[in-house]
N, C-alpha and C positions, 0 to 999 in steps of 0.2 A: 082596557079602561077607556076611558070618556072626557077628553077635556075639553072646557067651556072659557071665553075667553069672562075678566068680573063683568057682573051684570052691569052696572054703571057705567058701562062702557057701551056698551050696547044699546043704551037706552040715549049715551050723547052722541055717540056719532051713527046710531042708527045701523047697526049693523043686519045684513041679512045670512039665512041662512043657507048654505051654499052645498049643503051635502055633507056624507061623511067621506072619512079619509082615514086607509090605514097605513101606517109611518113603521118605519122598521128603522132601527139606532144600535151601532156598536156601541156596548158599556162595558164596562169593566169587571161585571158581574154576566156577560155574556152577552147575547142578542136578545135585544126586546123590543116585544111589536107592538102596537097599540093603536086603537082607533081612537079619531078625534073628531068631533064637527067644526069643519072650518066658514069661518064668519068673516065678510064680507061687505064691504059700503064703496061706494061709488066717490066718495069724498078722500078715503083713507085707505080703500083697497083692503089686503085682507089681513088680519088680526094675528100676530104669530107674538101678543104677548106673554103668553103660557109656555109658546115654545121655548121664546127665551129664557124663562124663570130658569127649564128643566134642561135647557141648552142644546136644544136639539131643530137648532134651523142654518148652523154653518155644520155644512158637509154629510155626511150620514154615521160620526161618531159621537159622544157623548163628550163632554169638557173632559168628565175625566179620563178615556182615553187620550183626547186631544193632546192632555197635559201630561201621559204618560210619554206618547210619541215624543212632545216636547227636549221631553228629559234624558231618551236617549239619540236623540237628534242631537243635543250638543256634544257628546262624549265624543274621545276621540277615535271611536270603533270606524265612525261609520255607518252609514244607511243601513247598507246591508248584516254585519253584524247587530246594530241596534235591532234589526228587524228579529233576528234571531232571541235574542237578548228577552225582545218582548213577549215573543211566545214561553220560550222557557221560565222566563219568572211569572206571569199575569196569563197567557195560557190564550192573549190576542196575534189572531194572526194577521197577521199585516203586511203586504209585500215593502222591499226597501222604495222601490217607486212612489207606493202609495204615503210610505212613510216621510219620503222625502217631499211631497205637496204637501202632508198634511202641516209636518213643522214648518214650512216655509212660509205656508199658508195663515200661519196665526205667526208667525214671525213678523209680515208684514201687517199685520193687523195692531200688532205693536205699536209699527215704525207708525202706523195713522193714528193712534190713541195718541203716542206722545207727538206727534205733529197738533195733534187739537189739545192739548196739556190735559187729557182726561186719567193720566196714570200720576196719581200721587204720591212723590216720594218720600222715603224714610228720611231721610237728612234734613233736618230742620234747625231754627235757634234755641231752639228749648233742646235737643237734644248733644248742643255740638259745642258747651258749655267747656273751656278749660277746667274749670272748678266748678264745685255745687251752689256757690254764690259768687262765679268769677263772668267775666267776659265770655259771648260765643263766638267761637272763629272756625272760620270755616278757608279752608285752601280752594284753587281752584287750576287745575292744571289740562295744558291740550297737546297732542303729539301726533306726529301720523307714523302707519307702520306699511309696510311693505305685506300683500296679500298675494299668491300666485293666481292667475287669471287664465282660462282658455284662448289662445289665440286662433284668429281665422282660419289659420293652417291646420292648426291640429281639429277642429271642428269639421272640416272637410276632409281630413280623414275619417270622422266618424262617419259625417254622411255615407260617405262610400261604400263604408263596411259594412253600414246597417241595411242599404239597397234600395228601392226602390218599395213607396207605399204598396203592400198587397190591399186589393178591393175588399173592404169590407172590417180591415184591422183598424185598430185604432194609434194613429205616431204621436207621438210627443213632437210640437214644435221646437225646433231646434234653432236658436236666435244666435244672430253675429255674434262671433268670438271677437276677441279683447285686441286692439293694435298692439297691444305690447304684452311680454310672458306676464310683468308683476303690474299692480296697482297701489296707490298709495287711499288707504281708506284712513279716516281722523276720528280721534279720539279725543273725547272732552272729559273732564274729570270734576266732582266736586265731593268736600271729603272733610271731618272733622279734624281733630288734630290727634286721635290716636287712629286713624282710619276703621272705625268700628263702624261709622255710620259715613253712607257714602250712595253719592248719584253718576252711572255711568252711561254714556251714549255714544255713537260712533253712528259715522254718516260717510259712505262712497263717494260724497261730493265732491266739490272745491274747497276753496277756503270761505269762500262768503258763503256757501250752503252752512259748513263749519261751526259761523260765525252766527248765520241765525238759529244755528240748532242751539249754541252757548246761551242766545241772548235766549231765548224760548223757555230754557233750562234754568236756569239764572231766574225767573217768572214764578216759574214750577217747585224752587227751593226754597222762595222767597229771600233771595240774595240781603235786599237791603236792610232784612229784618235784622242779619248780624251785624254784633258791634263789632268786628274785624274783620276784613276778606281781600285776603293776601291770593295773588296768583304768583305759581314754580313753573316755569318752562323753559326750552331752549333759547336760542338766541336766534330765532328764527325769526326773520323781520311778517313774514304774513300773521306770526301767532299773536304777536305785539299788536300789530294792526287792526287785529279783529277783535283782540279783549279790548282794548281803547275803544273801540267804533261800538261794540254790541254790549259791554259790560263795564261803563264808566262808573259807575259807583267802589271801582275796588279801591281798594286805601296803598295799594302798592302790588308793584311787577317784579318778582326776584327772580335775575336768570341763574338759576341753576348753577350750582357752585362746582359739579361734576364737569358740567359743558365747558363752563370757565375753566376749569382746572386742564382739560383737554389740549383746549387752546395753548396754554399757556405749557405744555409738556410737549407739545409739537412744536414750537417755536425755539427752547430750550434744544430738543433734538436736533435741530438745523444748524443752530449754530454752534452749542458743542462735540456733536455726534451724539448717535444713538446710545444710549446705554453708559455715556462717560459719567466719570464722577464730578465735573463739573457743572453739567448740565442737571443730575440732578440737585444738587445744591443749588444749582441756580434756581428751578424749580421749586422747588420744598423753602426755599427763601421767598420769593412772588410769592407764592401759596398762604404762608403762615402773614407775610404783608395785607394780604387782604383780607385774611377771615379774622384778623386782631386788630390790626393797625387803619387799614382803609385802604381804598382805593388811588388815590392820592398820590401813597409812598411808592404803589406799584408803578404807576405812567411814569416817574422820576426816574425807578430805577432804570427802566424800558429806555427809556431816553438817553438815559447816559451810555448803556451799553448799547446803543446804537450808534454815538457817537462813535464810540472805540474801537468796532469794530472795522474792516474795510472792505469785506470778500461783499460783491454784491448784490448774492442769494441770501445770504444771512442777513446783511443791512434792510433789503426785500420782506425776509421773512418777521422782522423785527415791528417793521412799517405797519407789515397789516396787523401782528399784534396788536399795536398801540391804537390804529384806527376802529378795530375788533371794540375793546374794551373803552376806548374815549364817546362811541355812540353809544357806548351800553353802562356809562358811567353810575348811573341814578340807578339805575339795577342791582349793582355788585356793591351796594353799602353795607358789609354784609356785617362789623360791627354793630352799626346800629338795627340792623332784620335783629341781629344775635342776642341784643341788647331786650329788645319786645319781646325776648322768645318765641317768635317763629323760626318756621324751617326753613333752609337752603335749600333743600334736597326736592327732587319731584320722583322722588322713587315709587310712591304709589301709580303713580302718571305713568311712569315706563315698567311696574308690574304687570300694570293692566293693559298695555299693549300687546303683553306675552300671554295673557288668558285672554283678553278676548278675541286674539288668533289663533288660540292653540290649537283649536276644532278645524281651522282653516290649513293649516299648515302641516298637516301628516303627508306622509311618505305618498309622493304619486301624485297628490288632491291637487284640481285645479278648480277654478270656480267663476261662474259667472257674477258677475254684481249683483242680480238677482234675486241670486240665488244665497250669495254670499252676506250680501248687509242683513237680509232677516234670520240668519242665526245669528248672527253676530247683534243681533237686535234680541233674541234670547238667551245667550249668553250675556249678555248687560244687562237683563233683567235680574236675572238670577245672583250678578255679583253688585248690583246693586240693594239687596236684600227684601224683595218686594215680587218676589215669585211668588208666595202663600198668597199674599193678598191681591196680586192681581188673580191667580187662579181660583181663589174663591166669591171674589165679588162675580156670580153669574152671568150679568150684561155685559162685562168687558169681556170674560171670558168668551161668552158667545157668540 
């Protein structure tokens, strides 16, 4: 068949005609070949608006392969069984190699849509409504997680093995391994309040990469639209920094009452031992102080059994308690969070640590940054619920 680019188009930017061209595209429905006349201007080069309608100008598969490769690129099989996988259900064959540029390859095509805010998300204020004529509130949570990395060492054993280019083959470039085995990759979260509707991202950066993917994000969701927007996180001073610096519009920062609760069972354990029935009464006492009474009763009591005590690991471990919780005072109100009815908990936040590593973190798997942040860039797509409709809108697709 015959594609022509619309005429109107040709007539404004003058296009010429360049010849014809025959195009061969893996689809889904097998190989198909087709000629086309490609159109050409000296102003705008050459015309591949057609291609993209039918999505056939990234690589030599169709979207919907693309999106099948996608789909078993994030499972936790693996390339190579994915590859398998693909043949025997769809009947595409595809080496794991190939499979593994192609998902990477639209993995990072992702990570540059949502760097230009052109993937719009499901999570909205219209949708993230406590009630059907209440308030919308929206959570907003960030975490980093641990990913295993190739190190230098083990990458020069591959060199080794794989030997020396033969003339005329084609190598895969093989980029510096990782200084360290693991890597800390960050996860940003934003999330209604029964987590039905939800935006997820993650970025191999720093904390200030982090912090402009949040504020980017934050753009993208239209943050300020909601009438409430509460952020759950650790007590980690970079995460606190970066939501004040990139996301001032929240109405409140609650650290995590799990975190808090840690703290305060570690400190317990020090000075009554592990496992005694003092300690935990002491704990389970603290605890029910601050999720009923406030924050307040807790530094009192901290205080005084600081006083009384004398061994000077525990009076130590007491210390940093009380300094813990005194910079993190306006956090841990957790009466009044309780009283608004929001959440304590960031457990959606620390769910989605563990799915969107899950693909990263099989037996063996080591990963380049890469290689690693664009599935973890399709993995966030998908549990952000916005797979359909990025794979159907054709131009993003393609």
């Amino acid at each position: 068949m015959r594609l022509f680019p619309p005429r109107k188009n040709q007539k404004k930017k003058k296009y010429r005609h360049k010849g014809r061209q025959k195009v061969s595209r893996d689809t889904v429905n097998g190989n198909i070949c087709f000629e086309r006349i490609r159109w050409w201007s000296a102003e705008h080069g050459s015309d591949d608006s057609v291609d993209r309608l039918i999505g056939a100008v990234a690589d030599t598969v169709s979207v919907g392969v693309r999106q099948m490769c996608c789909r078993v690129a994030i499972s936790q099989h693996g390339f190579r069984k994915g590859a398998e996988h693909l043949y025997n259900l769809a009947q595409i064959k595809i080496s794991p190699e190939r499979l593994r540029t192609i998902s990477q390859s639209q993995g990072q095509r992702v990570l540059l849509l949502q760097s230009k805010g052109c993937i719009e998300p499901e999570l909205n204020a219209r949708n993230s409504k406590i009630a059907p004529d209440g308030l919308s509130r929206v959570y907003t949570g960030v975490d980093g997680v641990m990913v295993p990395m190739i190190t230098e060492a083990e990458k020069q054993k591959r060199r080794e093995k794989r030997g020396p280019k033969v003339k005329g083959s084609r190598h895969r470039r093989m980029r510096k391994g990782a200084d360290n085995a693991y890597k800390e990759f960050k996860i940003a979260t934003f999330y209604d309040e029964s987590n039905e509707h939800r935006h997820v991202v993650a970025t191999a950066g720093d904390h200030k990469a982090l912090g402009k993917l949040v504020r980017r994000q934050a753009g993208s969701v239209k943050l300020n639209e909601f009438d409430e927007k509460v952020a759950i996180a650790d007590g980690a001073g970079w995460i606190h920094r970066q939501l004040q610096i990139n996301v001032p519009m929240l109405d409140a920062f609650i650290l995590d009452f799990y975190h808090f609760s840690e703290h305060v069972w570690e400190a317990a354990n020090q000075c009554f031992g592990v496992k005694s029935d003092d300690g935990k009464k002491f704990a389970e006492d603290l605890l029910h102080i601050a999720r009923h009474k406030g924050i307040g009763g807790v530094l009192v009591k901290l205080e005084q059994l600081r006083k009384d005590v004398r061994s000077p690991n525990k009076r130590k471990a007491l210390r940093e308690l009380l300094n813990y919780i005194a910079k993190r005072a306006s956090q841990c109100d957790y009466p009044c969070f309780r009283e608004k009815g929001w959440q304590i908990g960031s457990g959606p936040t620390e769910a989605m640590c563990k799915v969107l590593t899950y693909r990263l973190k099989g037996a063996g798997m080591r990963w380049d940054r890469q290689g690693a942040e664009p599935i973890m860039a399709l993995v966030a797509l998908e549990q952000s619920n916005i797979w359909n409709t990025y794979w159907n809108s054709p131009k993003k697709a393609a």
